[in-house]
C-alpha positions as CSV (number, residue, x, y, z in Angstrom):
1,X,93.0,80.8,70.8
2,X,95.9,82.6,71.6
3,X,98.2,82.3,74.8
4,X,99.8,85.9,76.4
5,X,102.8,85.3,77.9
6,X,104.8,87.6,80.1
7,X,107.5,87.3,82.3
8,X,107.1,90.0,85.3
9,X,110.5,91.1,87.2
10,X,109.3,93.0,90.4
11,X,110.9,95.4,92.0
12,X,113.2,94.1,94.9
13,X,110.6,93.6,97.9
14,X,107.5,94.6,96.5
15,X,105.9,91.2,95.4
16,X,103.1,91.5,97.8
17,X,102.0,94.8,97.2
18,X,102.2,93.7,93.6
19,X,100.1,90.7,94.9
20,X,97.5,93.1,96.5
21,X,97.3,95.1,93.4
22,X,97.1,92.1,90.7
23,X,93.9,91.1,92.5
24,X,92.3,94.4,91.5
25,X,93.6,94.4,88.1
26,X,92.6,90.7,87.2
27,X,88.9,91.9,88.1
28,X,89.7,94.3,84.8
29,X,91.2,92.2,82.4
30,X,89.1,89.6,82.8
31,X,86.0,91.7,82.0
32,X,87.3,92.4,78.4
33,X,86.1,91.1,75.0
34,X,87.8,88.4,73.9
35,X,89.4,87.5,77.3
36,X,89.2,83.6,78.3
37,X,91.3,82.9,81.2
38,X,94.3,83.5,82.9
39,X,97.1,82.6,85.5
40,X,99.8,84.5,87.4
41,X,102.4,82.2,88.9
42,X,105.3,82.9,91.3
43,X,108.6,81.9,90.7
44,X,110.4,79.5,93.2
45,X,114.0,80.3,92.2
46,X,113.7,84.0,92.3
47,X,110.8,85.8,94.9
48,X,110.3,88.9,92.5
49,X,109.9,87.2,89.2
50,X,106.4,85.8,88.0
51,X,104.7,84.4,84.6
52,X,101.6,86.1,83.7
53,X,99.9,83.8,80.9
54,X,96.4,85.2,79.6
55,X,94.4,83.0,76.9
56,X,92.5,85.5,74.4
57,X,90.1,85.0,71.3
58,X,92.1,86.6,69.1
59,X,95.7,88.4,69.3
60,X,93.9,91.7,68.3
61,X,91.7,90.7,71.0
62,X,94.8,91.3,73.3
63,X,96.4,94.1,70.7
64,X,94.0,96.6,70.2
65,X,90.9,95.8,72.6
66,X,92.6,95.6,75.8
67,X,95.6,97.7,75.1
68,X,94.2,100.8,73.7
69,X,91.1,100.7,75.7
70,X,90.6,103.0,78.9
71,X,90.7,99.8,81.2
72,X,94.0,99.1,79.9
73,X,95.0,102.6,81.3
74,X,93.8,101.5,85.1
75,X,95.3,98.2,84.8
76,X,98.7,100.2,83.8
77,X,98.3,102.6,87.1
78,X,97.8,99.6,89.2
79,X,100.7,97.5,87.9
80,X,103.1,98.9,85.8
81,X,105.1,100.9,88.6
82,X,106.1,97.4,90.0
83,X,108.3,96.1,86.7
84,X,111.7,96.6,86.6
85,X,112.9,96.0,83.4
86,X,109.3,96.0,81.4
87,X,107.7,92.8,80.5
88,X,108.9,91.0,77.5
89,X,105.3,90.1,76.1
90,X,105.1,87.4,73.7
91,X,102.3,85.2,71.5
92,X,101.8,81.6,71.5
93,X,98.9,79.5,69.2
């Protein structure tokens, strides 16, 4: 198993429309193959700052079936507008 960790900076004042939109974009990652489970947590210090971690099979699992798939392109136009700087995205075992 493999553990997805991001850490999401949101735009200043947008966490709840980020909120809104996460809910329709968990409904897509957790339909791909490989996908096991995942949590989105909100940070107490800072409002616009969260930690997306997503257990996968397999890190090609994450790597090339989600990311070059066309569900990965609808999770991008629901979320990606929101980051500011870009996730940092890294691997745990």
């Amino acid at each position: 198993m493999i553990l997805e960790v991001a850490t999401l900076h949101i735009k200043k004042g947008l966490s709840a429309e980020f909120e809104t939109s996460f809910q329709k974009a968990e409904k897509i990652i957790s339909s791909m193959k490989g996908y096991i489970s995942h949590q989105l947590k909100k940070c107490i210090e800072q409002d616009d700052r969260y930690i997306l971690l997503v257990n996968w099979e397999t890190l090609e699992d994450h790597e090339i079936g989600f990311r070059t798939s066309d569900a990965y392109q609808q999770w991008k136009a629901l979320l990606h507008h929101f980051y500011e700087p870009f996730p940092t995205v890294e691997h745990y075992v």
